[in-house]
FITIKOL-86415 format. One record per residue (C-alpha): residue in one letter; x, y, z. Coordinates in Angstrom, 3 decimals. Example, Ala and Ser with C-alpha at 12.3 -4.5 7.8 and 13.67 -1.06 7.14 Angstrom:
ATOM   res          u          v          w
ATOM     a     12.300     -4.500      7.800
ATOM     s     13.670     -1.060      7.140
This chain:
ATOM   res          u          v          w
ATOM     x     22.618      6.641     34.873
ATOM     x     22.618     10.462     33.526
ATOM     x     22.451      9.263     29.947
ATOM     x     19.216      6.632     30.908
ATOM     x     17.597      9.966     32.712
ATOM     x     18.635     12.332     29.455
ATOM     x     16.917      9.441     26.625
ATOM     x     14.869      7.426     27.840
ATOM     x     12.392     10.191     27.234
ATOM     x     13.658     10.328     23.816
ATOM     x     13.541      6.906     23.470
ATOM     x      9.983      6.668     24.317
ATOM     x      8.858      9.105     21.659
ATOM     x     11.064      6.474     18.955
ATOM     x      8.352      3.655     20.072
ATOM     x      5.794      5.917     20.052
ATOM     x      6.983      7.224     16.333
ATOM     x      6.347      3.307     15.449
ATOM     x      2.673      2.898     17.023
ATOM     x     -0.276      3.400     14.944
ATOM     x     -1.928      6.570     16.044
ATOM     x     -5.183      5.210     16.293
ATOM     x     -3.812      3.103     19.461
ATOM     x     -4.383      5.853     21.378
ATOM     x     -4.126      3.926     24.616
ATOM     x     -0.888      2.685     24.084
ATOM     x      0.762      5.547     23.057
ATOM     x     -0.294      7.678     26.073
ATOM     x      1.006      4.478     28.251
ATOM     x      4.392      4.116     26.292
ATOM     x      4.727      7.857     27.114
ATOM     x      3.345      7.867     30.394
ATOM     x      5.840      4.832     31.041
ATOM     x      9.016      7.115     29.665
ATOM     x      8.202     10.224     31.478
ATOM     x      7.709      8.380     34.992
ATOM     x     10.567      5.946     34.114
ATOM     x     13.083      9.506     34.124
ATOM     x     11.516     10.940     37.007
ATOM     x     11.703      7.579     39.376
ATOM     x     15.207      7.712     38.216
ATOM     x     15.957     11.647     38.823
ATOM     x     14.260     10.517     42.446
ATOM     x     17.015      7.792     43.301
ATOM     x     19.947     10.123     41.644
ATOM     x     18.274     12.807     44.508
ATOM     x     18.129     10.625     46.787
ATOM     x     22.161      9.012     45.858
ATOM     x     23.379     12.289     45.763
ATOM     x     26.264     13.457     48.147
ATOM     x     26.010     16.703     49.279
ATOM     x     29.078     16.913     50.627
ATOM     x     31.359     15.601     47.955
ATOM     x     31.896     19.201     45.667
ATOM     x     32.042     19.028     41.996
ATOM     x     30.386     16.996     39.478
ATOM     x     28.622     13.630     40.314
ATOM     x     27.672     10.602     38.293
ATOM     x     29.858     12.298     35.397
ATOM     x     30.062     10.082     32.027
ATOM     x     32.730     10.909     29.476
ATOM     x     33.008      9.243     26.014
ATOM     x     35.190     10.932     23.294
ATOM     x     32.137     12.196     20.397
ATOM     x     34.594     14.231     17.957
ATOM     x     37.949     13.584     19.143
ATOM     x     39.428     15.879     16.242
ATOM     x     38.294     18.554     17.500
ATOM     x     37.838     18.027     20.964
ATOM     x     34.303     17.378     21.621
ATOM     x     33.389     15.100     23.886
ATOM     x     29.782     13.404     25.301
ATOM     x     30.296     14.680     28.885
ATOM     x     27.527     14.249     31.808
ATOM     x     27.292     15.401     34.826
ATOM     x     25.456     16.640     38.107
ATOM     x     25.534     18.888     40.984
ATOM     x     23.628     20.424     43.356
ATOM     x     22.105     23.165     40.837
ATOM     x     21.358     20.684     38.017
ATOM     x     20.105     17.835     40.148
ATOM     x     17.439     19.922     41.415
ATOM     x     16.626     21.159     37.622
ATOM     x     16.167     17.810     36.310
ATOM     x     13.907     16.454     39.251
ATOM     x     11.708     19.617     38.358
ATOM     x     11.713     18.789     34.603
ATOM     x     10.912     15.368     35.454
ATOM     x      8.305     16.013     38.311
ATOM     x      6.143     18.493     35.718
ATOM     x      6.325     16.193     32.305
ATOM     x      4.164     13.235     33.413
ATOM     x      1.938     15.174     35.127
ATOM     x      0.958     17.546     31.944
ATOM     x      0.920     14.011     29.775
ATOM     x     -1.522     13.034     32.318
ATOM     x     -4.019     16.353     31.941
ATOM     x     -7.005     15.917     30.219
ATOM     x     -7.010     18.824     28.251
ATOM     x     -9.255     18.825     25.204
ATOM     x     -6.858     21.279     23.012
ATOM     x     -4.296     17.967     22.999
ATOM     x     -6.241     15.392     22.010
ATOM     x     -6.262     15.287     18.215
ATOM     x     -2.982     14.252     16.729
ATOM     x     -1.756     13.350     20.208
ATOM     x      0.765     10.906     18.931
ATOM     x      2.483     13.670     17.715
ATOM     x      1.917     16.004     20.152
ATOM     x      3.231     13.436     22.905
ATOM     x      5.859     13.063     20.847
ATOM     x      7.434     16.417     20.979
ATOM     x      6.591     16.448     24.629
ATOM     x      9.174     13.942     24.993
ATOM     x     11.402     15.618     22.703
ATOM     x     11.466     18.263     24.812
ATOM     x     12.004     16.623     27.807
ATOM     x     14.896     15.054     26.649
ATOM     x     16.459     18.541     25.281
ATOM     x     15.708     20.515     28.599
ATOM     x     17.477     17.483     30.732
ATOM     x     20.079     17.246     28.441
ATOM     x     20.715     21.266     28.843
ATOM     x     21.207     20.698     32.474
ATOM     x     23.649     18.025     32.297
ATOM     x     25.734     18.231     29.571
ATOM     x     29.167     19.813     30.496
ATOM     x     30.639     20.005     26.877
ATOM     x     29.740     23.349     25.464
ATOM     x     28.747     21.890     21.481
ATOM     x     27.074     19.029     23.264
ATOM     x     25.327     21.692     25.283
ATOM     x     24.493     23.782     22.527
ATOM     x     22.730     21.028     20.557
ATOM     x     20.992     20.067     23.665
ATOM     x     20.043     23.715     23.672
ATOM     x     19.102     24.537     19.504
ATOM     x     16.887     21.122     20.359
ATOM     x     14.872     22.610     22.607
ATOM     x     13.279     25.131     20.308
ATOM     x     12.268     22.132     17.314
ATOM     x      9.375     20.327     19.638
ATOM     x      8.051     23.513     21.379
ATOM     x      7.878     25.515     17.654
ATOM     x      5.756     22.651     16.812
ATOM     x      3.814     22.608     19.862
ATOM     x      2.748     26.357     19.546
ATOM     x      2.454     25.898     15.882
ATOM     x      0.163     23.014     15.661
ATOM     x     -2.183     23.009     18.985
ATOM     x     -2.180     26.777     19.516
ATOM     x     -4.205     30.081     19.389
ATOM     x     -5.775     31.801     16.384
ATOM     x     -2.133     33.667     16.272
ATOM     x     -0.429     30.486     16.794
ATOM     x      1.803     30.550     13.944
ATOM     x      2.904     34.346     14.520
ATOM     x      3.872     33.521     18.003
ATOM     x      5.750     30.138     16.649
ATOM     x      7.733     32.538     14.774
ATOM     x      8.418     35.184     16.213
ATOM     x      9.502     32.834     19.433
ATOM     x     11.681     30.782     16.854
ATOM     x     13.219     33.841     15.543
ATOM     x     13.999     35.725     18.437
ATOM     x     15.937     32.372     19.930
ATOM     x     17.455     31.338     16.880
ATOM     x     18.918     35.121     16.634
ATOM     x     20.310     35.016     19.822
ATOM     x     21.760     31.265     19.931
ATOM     x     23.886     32.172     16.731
ATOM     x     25.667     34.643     18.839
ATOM     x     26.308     31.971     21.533
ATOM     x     27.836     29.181     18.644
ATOM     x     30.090     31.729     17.282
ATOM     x     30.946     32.435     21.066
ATOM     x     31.667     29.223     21.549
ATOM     x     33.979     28.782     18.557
ATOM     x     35.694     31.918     19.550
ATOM     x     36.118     30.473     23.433
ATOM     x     37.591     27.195     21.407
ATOM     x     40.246     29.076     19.767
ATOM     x     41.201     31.602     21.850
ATOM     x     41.834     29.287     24.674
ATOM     x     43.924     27.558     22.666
ATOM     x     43.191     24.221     24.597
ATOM     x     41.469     22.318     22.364
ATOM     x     38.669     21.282     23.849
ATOM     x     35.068     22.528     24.199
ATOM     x     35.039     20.775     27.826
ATOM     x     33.650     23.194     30.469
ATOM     x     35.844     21.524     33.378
ATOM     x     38.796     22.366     31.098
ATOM     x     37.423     25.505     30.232
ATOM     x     36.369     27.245     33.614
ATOM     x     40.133     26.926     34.879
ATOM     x     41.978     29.201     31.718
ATOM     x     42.131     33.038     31.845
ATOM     x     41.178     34.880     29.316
ATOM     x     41.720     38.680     28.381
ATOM     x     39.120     40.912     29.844
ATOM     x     37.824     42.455     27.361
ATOM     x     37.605     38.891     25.568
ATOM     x     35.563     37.766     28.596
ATOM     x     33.131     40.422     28.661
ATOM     x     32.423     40.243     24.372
ATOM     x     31.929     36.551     24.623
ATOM     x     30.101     36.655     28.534
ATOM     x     28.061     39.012     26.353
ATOM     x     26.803     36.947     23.724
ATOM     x     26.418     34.168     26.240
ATOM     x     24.044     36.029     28.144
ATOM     x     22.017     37.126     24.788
ATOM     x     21.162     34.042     24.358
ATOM     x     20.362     33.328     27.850
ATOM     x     18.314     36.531     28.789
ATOM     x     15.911     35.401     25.936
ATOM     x     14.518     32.597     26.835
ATOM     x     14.672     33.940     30.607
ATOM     x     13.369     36.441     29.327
ATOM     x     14.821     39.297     30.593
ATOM     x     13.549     42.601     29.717
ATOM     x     13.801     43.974     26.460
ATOM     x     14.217     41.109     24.712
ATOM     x     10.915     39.349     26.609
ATOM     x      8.746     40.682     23.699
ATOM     x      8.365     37.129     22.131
ATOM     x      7.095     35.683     25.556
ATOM     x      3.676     37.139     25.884
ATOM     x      2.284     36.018     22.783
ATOM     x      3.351     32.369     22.697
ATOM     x      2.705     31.942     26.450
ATOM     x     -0.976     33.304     25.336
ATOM     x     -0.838     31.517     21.612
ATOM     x      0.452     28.153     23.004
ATOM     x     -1.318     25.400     24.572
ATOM     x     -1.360     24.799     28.092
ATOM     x      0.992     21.896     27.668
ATOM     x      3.159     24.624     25.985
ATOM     x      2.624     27.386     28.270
ATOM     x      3.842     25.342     31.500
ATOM     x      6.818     24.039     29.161
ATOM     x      8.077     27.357     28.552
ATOM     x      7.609     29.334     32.088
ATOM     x      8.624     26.404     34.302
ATOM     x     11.451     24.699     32.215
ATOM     x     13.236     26.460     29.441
ATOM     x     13.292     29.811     31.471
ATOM     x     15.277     27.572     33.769
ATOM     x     17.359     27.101     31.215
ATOM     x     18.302     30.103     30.748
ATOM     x     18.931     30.760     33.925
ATOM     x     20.941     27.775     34.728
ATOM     x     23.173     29.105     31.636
ATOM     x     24.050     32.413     33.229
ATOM     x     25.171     30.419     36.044
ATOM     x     26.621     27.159     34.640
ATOM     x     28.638     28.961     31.558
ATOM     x     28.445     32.800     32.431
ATOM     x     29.910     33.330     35.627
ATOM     x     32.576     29.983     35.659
ATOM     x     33.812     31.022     32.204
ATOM     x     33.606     34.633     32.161
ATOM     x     33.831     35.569     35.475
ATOM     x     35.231     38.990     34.814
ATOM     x     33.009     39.533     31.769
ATOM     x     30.070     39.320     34.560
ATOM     x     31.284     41.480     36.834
ATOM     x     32.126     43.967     34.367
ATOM     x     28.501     44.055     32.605
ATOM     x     26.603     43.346     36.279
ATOM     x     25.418     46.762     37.086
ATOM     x     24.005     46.860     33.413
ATOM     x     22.202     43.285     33.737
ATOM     x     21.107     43.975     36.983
ATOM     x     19.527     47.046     36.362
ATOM     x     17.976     45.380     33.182
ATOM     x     16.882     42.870     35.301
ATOM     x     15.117     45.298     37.986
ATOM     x     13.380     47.066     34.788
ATOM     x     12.295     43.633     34.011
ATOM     x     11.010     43.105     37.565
ATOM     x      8.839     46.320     37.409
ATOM     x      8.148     46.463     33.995
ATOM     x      6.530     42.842     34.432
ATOM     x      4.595     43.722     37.538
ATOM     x      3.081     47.153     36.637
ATOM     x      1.953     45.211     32.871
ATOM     x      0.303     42.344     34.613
ATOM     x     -1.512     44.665     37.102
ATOM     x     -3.099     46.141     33.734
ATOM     x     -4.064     43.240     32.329
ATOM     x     -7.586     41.840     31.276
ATOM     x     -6.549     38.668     30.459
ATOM     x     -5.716     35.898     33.008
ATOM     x     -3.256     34.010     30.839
ATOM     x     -1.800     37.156     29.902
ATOM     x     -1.778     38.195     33.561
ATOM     x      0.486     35.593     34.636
ATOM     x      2.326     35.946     31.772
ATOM     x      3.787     38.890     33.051
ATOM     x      4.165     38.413     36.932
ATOM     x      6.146     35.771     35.166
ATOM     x      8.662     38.320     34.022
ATOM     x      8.689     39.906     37.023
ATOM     x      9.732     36.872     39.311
ATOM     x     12.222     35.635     36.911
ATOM     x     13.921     39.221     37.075
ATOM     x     14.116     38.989     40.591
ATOM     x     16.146     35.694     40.046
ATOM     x     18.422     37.323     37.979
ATOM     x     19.239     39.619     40.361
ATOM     x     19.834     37.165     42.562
ATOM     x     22.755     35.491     39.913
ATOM     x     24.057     38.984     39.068
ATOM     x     24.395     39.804     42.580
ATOM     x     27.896     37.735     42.900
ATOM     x     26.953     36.431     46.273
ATOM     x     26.285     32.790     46.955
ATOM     x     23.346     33.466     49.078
ATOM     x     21.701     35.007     46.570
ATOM     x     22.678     32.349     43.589
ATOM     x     21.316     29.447     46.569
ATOM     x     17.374     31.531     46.492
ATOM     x     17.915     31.889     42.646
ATOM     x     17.912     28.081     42.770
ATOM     x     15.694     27.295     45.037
ATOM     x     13.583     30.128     43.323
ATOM     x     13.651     28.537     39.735
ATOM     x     12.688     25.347     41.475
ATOM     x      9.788     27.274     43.073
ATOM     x      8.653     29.030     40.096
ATOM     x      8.690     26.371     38.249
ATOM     x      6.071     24.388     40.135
ATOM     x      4.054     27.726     40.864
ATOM     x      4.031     28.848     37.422
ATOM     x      2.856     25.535     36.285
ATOM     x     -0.426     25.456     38.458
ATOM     x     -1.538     28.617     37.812
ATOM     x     -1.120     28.094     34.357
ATOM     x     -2.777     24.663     34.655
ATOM     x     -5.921     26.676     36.927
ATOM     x     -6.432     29.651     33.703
ATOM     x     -6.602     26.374     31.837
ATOM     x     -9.549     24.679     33.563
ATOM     x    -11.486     27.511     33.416
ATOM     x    -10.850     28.379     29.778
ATOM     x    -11.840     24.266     29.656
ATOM     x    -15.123     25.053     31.296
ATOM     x    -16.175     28.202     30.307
ATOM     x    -14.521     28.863     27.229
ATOM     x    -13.118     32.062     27.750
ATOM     x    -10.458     33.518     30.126
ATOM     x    -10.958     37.540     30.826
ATOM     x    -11.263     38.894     34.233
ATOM     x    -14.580     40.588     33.280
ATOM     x    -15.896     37.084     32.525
ATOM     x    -15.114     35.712     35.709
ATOM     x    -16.905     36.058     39.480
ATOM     x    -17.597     34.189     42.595
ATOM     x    -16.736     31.069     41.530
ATOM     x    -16.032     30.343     45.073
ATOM     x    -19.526     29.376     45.232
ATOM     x    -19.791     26.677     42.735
ATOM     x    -15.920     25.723     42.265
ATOM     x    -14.622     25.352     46.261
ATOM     x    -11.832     22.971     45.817
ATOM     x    -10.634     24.767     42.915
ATOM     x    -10.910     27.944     44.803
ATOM     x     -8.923     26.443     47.753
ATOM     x     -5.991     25.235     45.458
ATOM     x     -5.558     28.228     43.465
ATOM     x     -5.345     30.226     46.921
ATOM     x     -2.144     28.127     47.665
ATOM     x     -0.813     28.465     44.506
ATOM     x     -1.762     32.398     44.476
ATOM     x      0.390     32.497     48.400
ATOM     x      3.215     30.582     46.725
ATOM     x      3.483     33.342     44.079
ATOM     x      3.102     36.452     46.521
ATOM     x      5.982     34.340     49.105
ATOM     x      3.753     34.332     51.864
ATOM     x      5.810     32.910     54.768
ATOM     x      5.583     28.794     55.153
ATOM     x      5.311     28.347     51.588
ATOM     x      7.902     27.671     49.098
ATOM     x      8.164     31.071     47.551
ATOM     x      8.914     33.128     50.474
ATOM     x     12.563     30.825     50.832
ATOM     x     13.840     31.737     47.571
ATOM     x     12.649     35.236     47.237
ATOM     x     13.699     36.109     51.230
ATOM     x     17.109     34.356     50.095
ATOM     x     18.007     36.166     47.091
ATOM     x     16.699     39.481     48.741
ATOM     x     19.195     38.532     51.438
ATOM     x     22.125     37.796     49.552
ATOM     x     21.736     40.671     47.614
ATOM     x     21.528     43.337     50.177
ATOM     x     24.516     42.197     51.964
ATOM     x     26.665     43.218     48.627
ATOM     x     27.137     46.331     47.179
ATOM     x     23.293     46.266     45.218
ATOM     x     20.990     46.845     48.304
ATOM     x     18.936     49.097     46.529
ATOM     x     18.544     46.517     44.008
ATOM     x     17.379     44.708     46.734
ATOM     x     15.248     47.313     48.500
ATOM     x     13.268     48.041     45.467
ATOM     x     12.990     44.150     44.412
ATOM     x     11.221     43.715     47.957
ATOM     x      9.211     46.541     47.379
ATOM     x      7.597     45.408     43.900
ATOM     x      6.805     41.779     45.794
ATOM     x      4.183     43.929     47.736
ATOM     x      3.067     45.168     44.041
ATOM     x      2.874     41.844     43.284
ATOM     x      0.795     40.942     46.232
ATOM     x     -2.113     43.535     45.525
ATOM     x     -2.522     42.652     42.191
ATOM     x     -2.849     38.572     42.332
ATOM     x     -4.817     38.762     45.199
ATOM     x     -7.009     41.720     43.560
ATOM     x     -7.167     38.776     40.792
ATOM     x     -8.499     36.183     43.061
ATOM     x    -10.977     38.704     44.997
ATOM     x    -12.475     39.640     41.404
ATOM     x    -12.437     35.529     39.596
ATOM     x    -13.317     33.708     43.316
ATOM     x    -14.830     36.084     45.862
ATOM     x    -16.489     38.743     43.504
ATOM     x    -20.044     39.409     42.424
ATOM     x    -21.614     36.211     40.235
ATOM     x    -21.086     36.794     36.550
ATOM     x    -23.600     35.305     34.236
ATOM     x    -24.834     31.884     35.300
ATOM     x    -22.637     29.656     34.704
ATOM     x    -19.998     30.537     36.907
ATOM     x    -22.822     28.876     39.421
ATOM     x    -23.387     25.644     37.763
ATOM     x    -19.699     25.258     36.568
ATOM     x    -18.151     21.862     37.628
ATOM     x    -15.681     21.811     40.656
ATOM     x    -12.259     19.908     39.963
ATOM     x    -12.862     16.075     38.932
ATOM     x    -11.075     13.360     40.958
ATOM     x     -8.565     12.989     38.466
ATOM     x     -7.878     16.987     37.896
ATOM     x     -7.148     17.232     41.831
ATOM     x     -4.834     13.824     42.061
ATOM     x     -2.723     15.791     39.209
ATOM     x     -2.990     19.044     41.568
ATOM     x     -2.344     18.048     44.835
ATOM     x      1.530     16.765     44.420
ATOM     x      2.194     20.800     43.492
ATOM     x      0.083     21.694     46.739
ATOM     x      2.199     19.365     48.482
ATOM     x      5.870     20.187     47.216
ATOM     x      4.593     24.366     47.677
ATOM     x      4.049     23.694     51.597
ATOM     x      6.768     21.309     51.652
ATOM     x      9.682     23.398     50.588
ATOM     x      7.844     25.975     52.035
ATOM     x      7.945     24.697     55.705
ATOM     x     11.240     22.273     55.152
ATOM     x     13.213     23.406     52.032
ATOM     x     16.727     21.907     54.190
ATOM     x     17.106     19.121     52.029
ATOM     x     16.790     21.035     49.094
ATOM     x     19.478     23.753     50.443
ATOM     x     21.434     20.897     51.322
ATOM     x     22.054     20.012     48.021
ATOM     x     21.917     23.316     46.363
ATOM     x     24.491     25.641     49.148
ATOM     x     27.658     23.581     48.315
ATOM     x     27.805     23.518     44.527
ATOM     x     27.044     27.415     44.554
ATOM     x     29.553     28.242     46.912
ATOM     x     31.910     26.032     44.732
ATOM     x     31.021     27.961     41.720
ATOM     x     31.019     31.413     43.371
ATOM     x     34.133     30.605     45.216
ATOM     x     35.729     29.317     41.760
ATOM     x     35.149     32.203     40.024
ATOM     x     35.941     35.341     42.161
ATOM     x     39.544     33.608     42.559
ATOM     x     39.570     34.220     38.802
ATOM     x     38.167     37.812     38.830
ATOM     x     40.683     40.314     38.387
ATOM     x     39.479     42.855     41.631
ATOM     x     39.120     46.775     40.505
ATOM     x     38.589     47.085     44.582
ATOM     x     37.574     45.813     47.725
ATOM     x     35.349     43.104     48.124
ATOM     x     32.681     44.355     50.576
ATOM     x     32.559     43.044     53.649
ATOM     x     29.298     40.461     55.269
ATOM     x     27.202     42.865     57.426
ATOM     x     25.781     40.174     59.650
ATOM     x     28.921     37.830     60.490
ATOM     x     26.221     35.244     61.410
ATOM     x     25.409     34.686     58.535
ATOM     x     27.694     31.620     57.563
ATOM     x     27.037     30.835     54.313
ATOM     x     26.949     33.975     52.419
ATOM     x     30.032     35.501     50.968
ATOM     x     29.760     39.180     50.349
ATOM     x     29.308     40.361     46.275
ATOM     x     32.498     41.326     44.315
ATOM     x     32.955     44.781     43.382
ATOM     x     32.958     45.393     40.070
């Protein structure tokens, strides 16, 4: 079943690869076809999956390189499940956008889509670390090309310089890797295997190191988020929503997959210094975008600023927190997504996408208006929408360990946050007219709001009823967290829960 989920994308892109590309039809049906075929099958695996049975489900193991001890290894939990059902939930729906940039060469271009798909799946369920790490070097192929080929006027720059700054990073993680191999001396790149043998400390925290390199880029995490602003503003929408709602996941999901099961010391050691890198990140992204003139570039950077919150939330130690980090890259994800998919429509229509070009489109745009305001409340977590959970979770989590402040000053920058995206919709929907084409400009099409509406309706839904998402998620983190603090060689205490209520979150390790 994982293996149909993880190719059948790729699979798709082979027929596609053998179509004529002036059959345009078929080839956006044979990908269409793919993308939905993974997602209806991510639904039943959601659906099958048994939240109370811990560890992997639906594992597949086939010996790949039995010399060496690499093996094709699959499998899901409660953080991964809800990963894939995102990366399957966003794909069709961006194959289905009518955007203009995308339609010459769209054989190709739906061809990488795939690609991708298949990579960013195959990063969430592959519990080998080499079979991992191919999953992971595959990721960057398709999206160089998609930045390359249907970007910007600085498209190729910002292919490069995002190609670069990955590749850099993902060396560090393959010689990791090797090193982990041998100085385990198990044979075996198997994380099951793996996350059970203790290493030397200071071996943990040089190799949790290089790990997390590699991770914090394509997070990214401040300072090494300098690549991220020009290809989210170079790329094509189709790019854009690939890179902020799914391969920032990835990232994440590394720190917590691979970071803290195999280097659980190495974490806690290097956790002040992440976390505080992480709160930089947080500020650093919310006080940029507040400056910013350009809406794309705008979101850009709140972007960096939610995902550094969610890192705090995985650096914290606390299973709480690690839950809203979950739930949170879930949330983002879709969030992200629209209001990258709204700067799109109106670069579409009016060709251009600075603030000072935009006002009162309220007046001739209403249903747009009233979809971008639930998007907007998802991204400020007002209450009864799906942002608030995660982000109230991790805040949570995190002040009942050692990092409250980390915490205190996280919640205040969400107020930050608040001002400035709604200061953002005041000036582009409920400003003073610009020009007059913001009054004749047409409102959403049929077909744009069809694509819309199933983000509306996950934002209120998780928003208002997120339990069968927390269902799924609370278990496998408090398997992992629990897993690795008996590992962690304790340099003190472990603080102690300050609301005993509060059943399911362990207190944060000391480091």
């Amino acid at each position: 079943m994982l293996t149909l989920i993880v190719f059948i994308p790729a699979f798709g892109a082979l027929l596609i690869g053998a179509i004529s590309r002036e059959r345009q039809t078929l080839i956006r049906g044979v990908a269409l076809a793919a993308s939905v075929a993974a997602f209806a099958l991510s639904i039943w695996l959601f659906t099958a999956f048994d939240s109370d049975q811990l560890g992997m489900q639906f594992t597949e193991q086939r010996s790949w390189i039995p010399e060496i001890g690499i093996s094709y290894h699959l499998g899901v939990d409660g953080i991964s499940l809800l990963l894939v059902l995102l990366a399957t939930f966003l794909v069709p729906l961006l194959l289905l956008a009518p955007w203009d940039a995308v339609k010459e060469r769209y054989k190709i271009f739906s061809i990488m889509v795939l690609l991708l798909e298949t990579a960013v799946i195959g990063v969430f369920l592959a519990l080998d670390l080499v079979l991992f790490y191919v999953f992971w070097e595959t990721m960057l192929i398709p999206m160089y090309f998609l930045i390359g080929i249907w970007g910007g006027e600085r498209r190729s720059y910002a292919a490069i310089k995002f190609f670069l700054y990955t590749m850099a990073t993902s060396v560090l993680m393959l010689i990791a890797i090797i090193v982990l191999y041998f100085t385990s001396g198990m044979g075996t790149f198997d994380w099951m295997i793996l996350q059970t043998i203790g290493l030397d400390r200071s071996v943990e925290v040089w190799l949790f190191a290089a790990f997390a390199a590699a991770f914090a880029v394509k997070i990214p995490l401040w300072p090494l988020h300098s690549w991220l602003p020009d290809a989210y503003s170079e790329a094509p929408t189709t790019g854009t929503i690939l890179l902020s709602a799914l391969m920032s996941k990835a990232g994440l999901y590394g720190l917590i997959r691979f970071g803290l099961t195999l280097f659980p010391n190495g974490a806690v050691e290097l956790a002040p210094y992440l976390l505080t890198l992480a709160l930089i990140g947080v500020i650093y992204g919310a006080l940029v975008a507040s400056a910013q003139k350009d809406l794309k570039r705008l979101i850009a950077y709140s972007s960096i600023s939610h995902l550094g919150l969610v890192a705090i939330g995985i650096f914290a130690f606390s299973a709480l927190a690690t839950t809203g980090s979950v739930l949170q890259m879930v949330n983002h994800g879709v969030i992200i997504a629209a209001l990258f998919w709204v700067v799109a429509i109106l670069t579409e229509r009016f060709g251009k996408r600075g603030l000072e070009d935009f006002g009162g489109l309220m007046r001739g745009m209403p249903r747009l208006t009233a979809l971008f305001l639930v998007f907007l409340l998802g991204a400020v977590a007002l209450p009864g929408t799906s942002g608030f959970v995660g982000e109230f979770l991790i805040l949570l989590g995190t002040f009942m360990t050692k990092y409250q402040v980390y915490a205190i000053i996280g919640a205040s920058i969400a107020i930050l946050t608040a001002v400035y995206m709604l200061w953002m919709a005041q000036r582009v929907f409920h400003g003073p007219p610009v020009g007059q084409a913001e009054k004749s400009a047409a409102d959403l099409t049929p077909r744009e709001i069809a694509l819309l509406a199933p983000i509306v309706a996950l934002i209120l839904w998780i928003g208002i009823y997120p339990k069968p998402l927390l269902d799924r998620i609370s278990p496998s983190v408090e398997a992992l967290i629990s897993q690795a603090q008996s590992r962690i060689e304790l340099m003190g205490d472990l603080p102690q829960r300050r609301s005993p209520s509060v059943d399911n979150a362990p207190s944060g390790l000391t480091p």
